[in-house]
DRENDO-1510 file (C-alpha; in Angstrom, 1 decimal, always signed):
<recs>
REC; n; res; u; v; w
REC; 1; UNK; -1.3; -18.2; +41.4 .
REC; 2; UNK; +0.6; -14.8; +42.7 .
REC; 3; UNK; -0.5; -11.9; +42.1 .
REC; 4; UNK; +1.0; -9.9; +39.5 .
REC; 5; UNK; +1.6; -5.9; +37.7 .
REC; 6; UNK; +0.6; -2.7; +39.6 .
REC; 7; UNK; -0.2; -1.3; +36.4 .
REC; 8; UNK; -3.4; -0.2; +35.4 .
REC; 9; UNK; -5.2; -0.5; +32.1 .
REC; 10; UNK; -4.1; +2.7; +30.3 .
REC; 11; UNK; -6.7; +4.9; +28.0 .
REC; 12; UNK; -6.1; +4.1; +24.3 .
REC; 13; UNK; -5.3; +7.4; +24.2 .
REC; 14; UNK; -1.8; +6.6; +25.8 .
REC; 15; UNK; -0.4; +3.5; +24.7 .
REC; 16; UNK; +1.5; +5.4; +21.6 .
REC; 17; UNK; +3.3; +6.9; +24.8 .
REC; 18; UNK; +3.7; +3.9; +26.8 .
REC; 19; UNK; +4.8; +1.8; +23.9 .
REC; 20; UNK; +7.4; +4.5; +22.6 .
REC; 21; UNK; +8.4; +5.0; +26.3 .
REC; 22; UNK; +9.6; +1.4; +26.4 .
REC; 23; UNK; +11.3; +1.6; +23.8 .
REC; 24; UNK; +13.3; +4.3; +25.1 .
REC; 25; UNK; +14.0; +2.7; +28.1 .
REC; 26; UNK; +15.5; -0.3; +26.0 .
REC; 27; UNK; +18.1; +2.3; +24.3 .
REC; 28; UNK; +18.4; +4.1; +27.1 .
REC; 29; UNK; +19.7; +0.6; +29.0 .
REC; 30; UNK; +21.8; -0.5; +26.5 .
REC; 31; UNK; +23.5; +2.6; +25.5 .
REC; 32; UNK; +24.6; +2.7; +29.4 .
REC; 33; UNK; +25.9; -0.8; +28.8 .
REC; 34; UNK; +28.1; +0.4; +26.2 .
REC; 35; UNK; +26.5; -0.9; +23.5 .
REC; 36; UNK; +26.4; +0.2; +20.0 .
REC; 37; UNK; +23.3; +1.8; +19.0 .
REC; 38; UNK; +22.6; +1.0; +15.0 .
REC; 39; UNK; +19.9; +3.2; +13.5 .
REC; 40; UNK; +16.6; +1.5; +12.3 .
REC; 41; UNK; +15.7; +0.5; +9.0 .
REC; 42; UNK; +12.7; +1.0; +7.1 .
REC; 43; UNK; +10.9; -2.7; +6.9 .
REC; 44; UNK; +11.4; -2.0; +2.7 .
REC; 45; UNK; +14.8; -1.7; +2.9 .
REC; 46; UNK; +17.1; -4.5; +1.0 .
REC; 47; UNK; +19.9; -4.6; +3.6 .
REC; 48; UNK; +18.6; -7.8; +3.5 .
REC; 49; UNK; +18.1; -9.6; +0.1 .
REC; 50; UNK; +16.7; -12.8; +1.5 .
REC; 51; UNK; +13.7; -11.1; +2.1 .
REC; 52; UNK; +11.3; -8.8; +1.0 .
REC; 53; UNK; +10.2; -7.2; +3.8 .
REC; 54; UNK; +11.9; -6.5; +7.4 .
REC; 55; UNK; +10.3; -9.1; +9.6 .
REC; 56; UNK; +13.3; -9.7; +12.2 .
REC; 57; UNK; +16.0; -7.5; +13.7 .
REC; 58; UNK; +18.4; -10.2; +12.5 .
REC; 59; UNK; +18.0; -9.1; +9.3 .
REC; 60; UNK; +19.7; -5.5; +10.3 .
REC; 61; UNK; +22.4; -6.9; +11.9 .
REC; 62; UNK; +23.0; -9.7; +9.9 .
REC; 63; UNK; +26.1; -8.2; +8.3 .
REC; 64; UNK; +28.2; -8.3; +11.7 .
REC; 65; UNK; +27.4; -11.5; +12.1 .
REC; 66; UNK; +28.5; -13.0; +8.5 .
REC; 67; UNK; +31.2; -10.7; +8.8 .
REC; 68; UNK; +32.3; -12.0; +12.3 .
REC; 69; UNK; +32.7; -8.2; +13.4 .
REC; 70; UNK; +30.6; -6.8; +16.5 .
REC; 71; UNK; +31.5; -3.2; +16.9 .
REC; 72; UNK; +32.6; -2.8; +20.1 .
REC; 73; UNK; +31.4; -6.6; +21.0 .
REC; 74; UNK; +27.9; -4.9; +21.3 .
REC; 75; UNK; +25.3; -4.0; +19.1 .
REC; 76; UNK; +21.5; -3.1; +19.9 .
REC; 77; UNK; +18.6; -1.5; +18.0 .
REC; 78; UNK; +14.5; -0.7; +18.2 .
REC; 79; UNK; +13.8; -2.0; +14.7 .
REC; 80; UNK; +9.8; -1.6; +13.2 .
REC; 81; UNK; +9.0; -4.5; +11.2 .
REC; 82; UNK; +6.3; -6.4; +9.7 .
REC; 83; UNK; +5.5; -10.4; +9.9 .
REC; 84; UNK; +2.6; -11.2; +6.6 .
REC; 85; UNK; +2.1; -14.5; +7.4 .
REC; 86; UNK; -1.3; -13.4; +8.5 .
REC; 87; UNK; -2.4; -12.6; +5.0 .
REC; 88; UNK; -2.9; -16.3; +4.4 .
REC; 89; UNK; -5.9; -16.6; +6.2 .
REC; 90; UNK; -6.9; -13.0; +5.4 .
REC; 91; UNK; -10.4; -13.5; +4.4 .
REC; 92; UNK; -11.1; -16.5; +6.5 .
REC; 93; UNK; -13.8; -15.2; +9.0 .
REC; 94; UNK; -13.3; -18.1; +11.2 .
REC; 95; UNK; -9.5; -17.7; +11.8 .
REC; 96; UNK; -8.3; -15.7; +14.8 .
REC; 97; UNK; -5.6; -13.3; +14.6 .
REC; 98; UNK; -2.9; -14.1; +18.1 .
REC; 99; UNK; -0.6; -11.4; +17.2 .
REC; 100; UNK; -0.8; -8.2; +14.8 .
REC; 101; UNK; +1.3; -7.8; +11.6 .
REC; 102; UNK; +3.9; -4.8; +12.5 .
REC; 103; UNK; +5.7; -4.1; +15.8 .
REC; 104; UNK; +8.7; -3.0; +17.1 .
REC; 105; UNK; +11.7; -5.7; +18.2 .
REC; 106; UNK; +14.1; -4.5; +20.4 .
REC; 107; UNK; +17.0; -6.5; +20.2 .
REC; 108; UNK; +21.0; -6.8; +20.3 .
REC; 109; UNK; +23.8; -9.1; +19.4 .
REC; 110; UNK; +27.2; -10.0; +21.2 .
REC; 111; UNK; +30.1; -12.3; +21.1 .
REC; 112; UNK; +29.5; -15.8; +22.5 .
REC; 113; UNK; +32.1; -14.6; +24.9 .
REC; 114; UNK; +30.4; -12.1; +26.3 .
REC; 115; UNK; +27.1; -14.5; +27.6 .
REC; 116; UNK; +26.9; -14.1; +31.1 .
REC; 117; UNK; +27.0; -10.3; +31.0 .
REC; 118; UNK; +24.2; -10.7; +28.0 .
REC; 119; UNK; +21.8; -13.0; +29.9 .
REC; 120; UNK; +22.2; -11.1; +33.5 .
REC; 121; UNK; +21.8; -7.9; +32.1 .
REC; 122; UNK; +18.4; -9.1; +29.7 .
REC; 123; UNK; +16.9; -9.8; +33.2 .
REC; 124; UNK; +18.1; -6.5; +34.5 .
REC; 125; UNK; +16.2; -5.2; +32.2 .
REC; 126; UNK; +13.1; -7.0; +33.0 .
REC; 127; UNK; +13.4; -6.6; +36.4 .
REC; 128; UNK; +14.5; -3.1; +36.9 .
REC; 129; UNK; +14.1; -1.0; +34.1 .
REC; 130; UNK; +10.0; -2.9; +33.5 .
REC; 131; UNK; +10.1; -3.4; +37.4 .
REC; 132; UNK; +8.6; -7.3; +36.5 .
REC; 133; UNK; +9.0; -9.4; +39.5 .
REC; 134; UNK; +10.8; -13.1; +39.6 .
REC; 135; UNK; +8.2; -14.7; +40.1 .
REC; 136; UNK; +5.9; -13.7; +37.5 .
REC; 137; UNK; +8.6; -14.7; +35.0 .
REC; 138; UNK; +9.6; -17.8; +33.2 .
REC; 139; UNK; +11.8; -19.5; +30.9 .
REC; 140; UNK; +11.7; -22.6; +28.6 .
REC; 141; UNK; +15.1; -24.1; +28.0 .
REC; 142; UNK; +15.8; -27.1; +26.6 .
REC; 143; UNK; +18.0; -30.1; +28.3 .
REC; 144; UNK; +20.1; -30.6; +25.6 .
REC; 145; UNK; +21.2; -26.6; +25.7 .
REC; 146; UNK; +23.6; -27.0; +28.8 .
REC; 147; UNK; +25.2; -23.9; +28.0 .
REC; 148; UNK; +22.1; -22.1; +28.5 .
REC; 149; UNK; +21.4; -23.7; +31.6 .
REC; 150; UNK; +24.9; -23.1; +33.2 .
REC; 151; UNK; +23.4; -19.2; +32.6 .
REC; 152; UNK; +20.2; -19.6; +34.1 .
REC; 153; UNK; +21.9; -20.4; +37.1 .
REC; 154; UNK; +23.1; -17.2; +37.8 .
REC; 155; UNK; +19.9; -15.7; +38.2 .
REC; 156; UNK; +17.3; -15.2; +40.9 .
REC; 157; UNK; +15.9; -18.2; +42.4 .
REC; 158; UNK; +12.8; -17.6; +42.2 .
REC; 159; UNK; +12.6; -17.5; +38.4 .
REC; 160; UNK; +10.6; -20.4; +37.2 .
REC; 161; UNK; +12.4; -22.9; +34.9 .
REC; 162; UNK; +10.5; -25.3; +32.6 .
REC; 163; UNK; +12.7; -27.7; +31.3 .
REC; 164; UNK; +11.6; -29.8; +27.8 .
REC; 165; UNK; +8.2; -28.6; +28.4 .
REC; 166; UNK; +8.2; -27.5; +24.2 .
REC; 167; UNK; +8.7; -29.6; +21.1 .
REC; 168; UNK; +11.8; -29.8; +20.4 .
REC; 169; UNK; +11.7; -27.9; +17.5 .
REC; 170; UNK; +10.8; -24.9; +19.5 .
REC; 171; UNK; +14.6; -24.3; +20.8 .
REC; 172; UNK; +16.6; -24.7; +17.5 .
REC; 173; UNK; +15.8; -22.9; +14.2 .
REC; 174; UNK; +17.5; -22.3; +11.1 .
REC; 175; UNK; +16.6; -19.5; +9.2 .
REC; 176; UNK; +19.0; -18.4; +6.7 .
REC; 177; UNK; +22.8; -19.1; +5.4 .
REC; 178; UNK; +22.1; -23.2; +6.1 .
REC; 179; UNK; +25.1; -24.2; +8.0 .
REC; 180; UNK; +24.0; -21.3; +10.6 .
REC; 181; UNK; +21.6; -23.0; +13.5 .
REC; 182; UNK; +19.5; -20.8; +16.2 .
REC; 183; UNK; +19.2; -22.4; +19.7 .
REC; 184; UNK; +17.1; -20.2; +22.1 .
REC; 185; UNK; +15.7; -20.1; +25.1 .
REC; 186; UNK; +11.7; -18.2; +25.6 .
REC; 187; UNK; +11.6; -15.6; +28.6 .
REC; 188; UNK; +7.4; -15.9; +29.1 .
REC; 189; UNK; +5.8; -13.4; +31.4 .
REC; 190; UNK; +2.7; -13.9; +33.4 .
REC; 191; UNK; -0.4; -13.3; +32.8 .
REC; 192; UNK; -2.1; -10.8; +35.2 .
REC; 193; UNK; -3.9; -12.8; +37.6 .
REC; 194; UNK; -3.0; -15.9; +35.8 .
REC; 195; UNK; -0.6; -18.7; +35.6 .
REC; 196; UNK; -0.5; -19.0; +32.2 .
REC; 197; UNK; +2.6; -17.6; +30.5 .
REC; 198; UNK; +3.5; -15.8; +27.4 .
REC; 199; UNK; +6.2; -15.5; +25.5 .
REC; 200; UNK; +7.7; -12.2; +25.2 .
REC; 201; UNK; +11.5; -12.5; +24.6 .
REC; 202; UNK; +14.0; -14.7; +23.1 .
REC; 203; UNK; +17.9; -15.4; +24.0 .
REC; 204; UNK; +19.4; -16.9; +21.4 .
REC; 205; UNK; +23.1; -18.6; +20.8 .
REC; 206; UNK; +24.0; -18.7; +17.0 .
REC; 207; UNK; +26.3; -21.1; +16.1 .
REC; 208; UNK; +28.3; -22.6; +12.8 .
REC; 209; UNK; +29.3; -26.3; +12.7 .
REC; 210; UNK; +28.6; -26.2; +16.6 .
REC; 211; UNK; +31.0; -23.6; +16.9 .
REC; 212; UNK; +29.4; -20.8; +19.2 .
REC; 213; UNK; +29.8; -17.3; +17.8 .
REC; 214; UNK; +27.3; -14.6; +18.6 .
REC; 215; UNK; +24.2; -14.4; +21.0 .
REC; 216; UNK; +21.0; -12.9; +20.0 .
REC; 217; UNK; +18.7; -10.9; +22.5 .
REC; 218; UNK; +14.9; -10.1; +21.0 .
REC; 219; UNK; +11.9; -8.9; +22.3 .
REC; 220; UNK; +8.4; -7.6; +20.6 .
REC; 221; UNK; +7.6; -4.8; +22.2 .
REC; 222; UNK; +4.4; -5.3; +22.2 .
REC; 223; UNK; +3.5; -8.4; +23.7 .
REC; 224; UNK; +5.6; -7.2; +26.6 .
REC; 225; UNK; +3.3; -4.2; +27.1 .
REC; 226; UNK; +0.0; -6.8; +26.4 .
REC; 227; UNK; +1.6; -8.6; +29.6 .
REC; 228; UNK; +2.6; -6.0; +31.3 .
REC; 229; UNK; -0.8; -4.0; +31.1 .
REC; 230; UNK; -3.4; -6.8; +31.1 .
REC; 231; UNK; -4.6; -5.6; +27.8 .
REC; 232; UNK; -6.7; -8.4; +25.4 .
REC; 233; UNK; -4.8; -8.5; +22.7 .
REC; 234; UNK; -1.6; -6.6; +21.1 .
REC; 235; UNK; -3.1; -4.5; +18.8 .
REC; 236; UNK; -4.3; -2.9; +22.0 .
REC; 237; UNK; -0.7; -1.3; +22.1 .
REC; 238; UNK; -1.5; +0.7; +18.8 .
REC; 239; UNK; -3.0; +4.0; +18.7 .
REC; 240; UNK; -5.6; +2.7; +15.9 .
REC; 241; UNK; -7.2; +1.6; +19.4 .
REC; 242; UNK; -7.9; +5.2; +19.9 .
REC; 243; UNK; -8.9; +6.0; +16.5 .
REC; 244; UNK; -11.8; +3.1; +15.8 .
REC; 245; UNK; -12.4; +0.3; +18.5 .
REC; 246; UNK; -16.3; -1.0; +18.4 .
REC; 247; UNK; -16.9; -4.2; +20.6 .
REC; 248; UNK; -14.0; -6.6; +21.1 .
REC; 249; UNK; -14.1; -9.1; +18.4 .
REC; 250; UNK; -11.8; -10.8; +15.9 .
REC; 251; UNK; -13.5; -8.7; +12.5 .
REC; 252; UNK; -12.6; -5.7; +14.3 .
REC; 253; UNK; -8.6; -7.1; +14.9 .
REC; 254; UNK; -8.7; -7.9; +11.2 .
REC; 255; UNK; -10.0; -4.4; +10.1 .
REC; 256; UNK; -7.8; -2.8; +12.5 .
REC; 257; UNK; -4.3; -4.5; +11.8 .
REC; 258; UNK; -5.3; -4.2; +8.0 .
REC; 259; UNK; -5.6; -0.4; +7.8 .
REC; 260; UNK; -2.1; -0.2; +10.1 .
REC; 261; UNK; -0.3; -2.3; +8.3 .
REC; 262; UNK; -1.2; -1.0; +5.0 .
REC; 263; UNK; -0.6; +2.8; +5.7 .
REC; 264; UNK; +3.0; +1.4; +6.9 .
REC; 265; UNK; +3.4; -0.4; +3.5 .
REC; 266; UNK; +2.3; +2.3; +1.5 .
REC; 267; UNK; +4.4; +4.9; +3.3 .
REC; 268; UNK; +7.3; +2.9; +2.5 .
REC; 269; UNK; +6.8; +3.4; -0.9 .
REC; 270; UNK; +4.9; -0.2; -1.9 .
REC; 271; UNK; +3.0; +0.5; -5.2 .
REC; 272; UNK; +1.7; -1.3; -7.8 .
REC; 273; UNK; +5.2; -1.3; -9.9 .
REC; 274; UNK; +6.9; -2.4; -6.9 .
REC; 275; UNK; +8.1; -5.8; -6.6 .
REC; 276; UNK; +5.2; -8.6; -7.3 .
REC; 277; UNK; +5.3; -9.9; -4.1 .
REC; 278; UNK; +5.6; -6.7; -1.8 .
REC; 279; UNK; +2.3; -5.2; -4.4 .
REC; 280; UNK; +0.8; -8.6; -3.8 .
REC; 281; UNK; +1.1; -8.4; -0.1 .
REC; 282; UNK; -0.5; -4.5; +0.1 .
REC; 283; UNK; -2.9; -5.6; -2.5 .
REC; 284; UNK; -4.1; -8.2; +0.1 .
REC; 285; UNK; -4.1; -5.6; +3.1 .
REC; 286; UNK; -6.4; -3.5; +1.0 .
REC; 287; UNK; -8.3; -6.5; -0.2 .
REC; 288; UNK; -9.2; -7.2; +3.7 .
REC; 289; UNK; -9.8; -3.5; +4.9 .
REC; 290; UNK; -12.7; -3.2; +2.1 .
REC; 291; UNK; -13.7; -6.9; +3.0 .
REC; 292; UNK; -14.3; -6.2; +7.0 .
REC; 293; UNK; -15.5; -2.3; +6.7 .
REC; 294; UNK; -18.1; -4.0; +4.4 .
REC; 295; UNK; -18.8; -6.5; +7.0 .
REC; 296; UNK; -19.1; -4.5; +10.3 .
REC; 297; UNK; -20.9; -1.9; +8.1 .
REC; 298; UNK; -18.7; +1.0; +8.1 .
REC; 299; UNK; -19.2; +3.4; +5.2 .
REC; 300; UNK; -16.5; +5.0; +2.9 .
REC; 301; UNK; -16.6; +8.4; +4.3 .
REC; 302; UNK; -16.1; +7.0; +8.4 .
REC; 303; UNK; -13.3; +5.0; +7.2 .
REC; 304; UNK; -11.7; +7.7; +5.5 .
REC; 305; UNK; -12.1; +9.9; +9.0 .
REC; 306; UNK; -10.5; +6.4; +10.7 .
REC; 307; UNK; -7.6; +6.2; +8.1 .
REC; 308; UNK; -6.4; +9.7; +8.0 .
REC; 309; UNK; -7.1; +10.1; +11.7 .
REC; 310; UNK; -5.0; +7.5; +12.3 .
REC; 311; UNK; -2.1; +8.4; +9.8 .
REC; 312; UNK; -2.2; +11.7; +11.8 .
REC; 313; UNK; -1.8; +10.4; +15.6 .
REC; 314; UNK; +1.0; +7.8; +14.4 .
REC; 315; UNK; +3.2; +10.0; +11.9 .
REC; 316; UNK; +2.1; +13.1; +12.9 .
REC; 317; UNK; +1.4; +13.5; +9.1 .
REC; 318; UNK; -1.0; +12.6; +6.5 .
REC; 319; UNK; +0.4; +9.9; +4.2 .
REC; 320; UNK; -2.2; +10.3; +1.6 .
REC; 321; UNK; -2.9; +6.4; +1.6 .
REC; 322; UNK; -6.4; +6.2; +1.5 .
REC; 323; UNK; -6.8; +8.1; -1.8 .
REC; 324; UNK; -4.8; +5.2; -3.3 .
REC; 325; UNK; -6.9; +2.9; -1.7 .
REC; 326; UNK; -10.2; +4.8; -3.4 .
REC; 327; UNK; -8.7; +4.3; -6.4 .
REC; 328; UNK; -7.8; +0.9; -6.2 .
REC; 329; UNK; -10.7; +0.3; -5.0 .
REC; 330; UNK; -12.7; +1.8; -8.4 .
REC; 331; UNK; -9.9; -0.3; -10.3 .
REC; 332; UNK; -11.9; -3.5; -8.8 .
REC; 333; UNK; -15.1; -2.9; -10.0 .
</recs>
């Protein structure tokens, strides 16, 4: 076991900056690498008709890559987004949450040609823009993925490599447009005094008919700063942390990634005559805020003060969600 970040915990009171400062640093790198910087979506936007909601950055960029046309061979983006799967064990009590519902991806896409300057430069970024160390890094690769390994050995030595150490089915996916096929590599990063490794970033080579075409560079933004910071868990990185955090325990993640992810639903204009689906999945996000506040005992009038507190130190703005909320509340009864 080595050791591992000089980075102290930092007050919940500054992981908004932290957070948005890494995200800077991401479009900072990659605008200097003479990428093309697309403009983020709103996770409700239907750039994407496959799915409801923004959960992937692929989803953005998508069109370049069915259209076989990278602007200038490079394109990169910080992209909010939301993953619901969560809200299937919303009101199990027993079930523990691993990762919140919305986050930020940083991500890019290139031309297949373009792989070794893709892959050194993803590390560059680990290494010298998140000053993360070789040693306290690793990546899971697959045999079968020689390509990948070819680029893996351009890089520092001291990276650790775990080969087939996954199910299979953990280095090739297919998500959408079923002749198109995902194989990835995981860059994990140590935990802090650890040896256990998490996964933080994904390099992935799309191809068609085993034809290679584009790469795909991901990374959630923040698991990188759970990692990087020691913290317990990665709605640690959000300023709700700030706002309402009572002892460490899995009602208080559920309560906590419920009020966050609802606000962001309902500021993207999710209502009740929205689409089924999208109403169902804020309907359930409400469902589980008044479920745990009842739980750990926190009255209407503190969770108001938590909402709107929090709707003020993330948008800088009050979004005017929880009076919904009261009234959908009364609508139950």
């Amino acid at each position: 076991m080595k050791s591992s970040y000089n980075l102290n915990i930092p007050l919940a009171s500054e992981v908004k900056e932290i957070h948005d400062n890494i995200i800077q640093r991401y479009i900072d790198f990659v605008k200097n690498k003479s990428y093309f910087i697309m403009n983020p979506v709103g996770i409700n936007s239907w750039v994407d008709p496959s799915v409801y909601l923004i959960w992937a950055p692929i989803s953005v960029m998508k069109p370049y890559v069915v259209n076989k046309n990278i602007p200038n061979s490079w394109v990169a983006l910080a992209q909010p987004s939301i993953r619901t799967h969560i809200t299937k064990t919303l009101l199990d009590k027993e079930s523990w949450i691993r990762w919140w519902s919305s986050f930020v991806w940083l991500a890019n896409i290139a031309n297949y040609i373009d792989k070794e300057k893709a892959f050194v430069e993803l590390f560059e970024f680990l290494q010298n823009e998140l000053w993360i160390t070789s040693d306290n890094i690793k990546i899971n690769v697959s045999s079968k993925d020689e390509d990948i390994l070819d680029l893996i050995s351009l890089l520092n030595k001291d990276i650790l490599i775990a080969i087939d150490s996954k199910p299979e089915q953990y280095y090739k996916h297919k998500y959408w447009l079923w002749d198109i096929v995902w194989r990835n590599c995981n860059i994990a990063l140590r935990e802090k005094w650890s040896d256990n490794f998490n996964d933080i970033w994904n390099f992935i080579i799309i191809e068609k008919w085993e034809k290679k075409y584009w790469l795909e560079v991901a990374m959630w933004t923040s698991t990188i700063m759970k990692e990087l910071y020691d913290l317990d868990h990665t709605l640690d990185t959000s300023i709700i942390n700030s706002i309402y955090s009572n002892e460490w325990n899995n009602f208080r993640l559920k309560l906590q990634d419920s009020i966050v992810s609802s606000v962001l639903l309902f500021k993207e204009w999710i209502r009740w005559n929205s689409s089924n689906t999208k109403w169902r999945i804020l309907k359930k996000y409400m469902d589980w805020i008044l479920f745990y506040s009842n739980l750990i005992w926190i009255s209407i009038s503190d969770l108001e003060n938590i909402i709107k507190s929090y709707e003020d130190a993330e948008y800088k703005k009050d979004i005017a969600f929880f009076e919904y909320f009261k009234k959908y509340i009364a609508n139950k009864k």
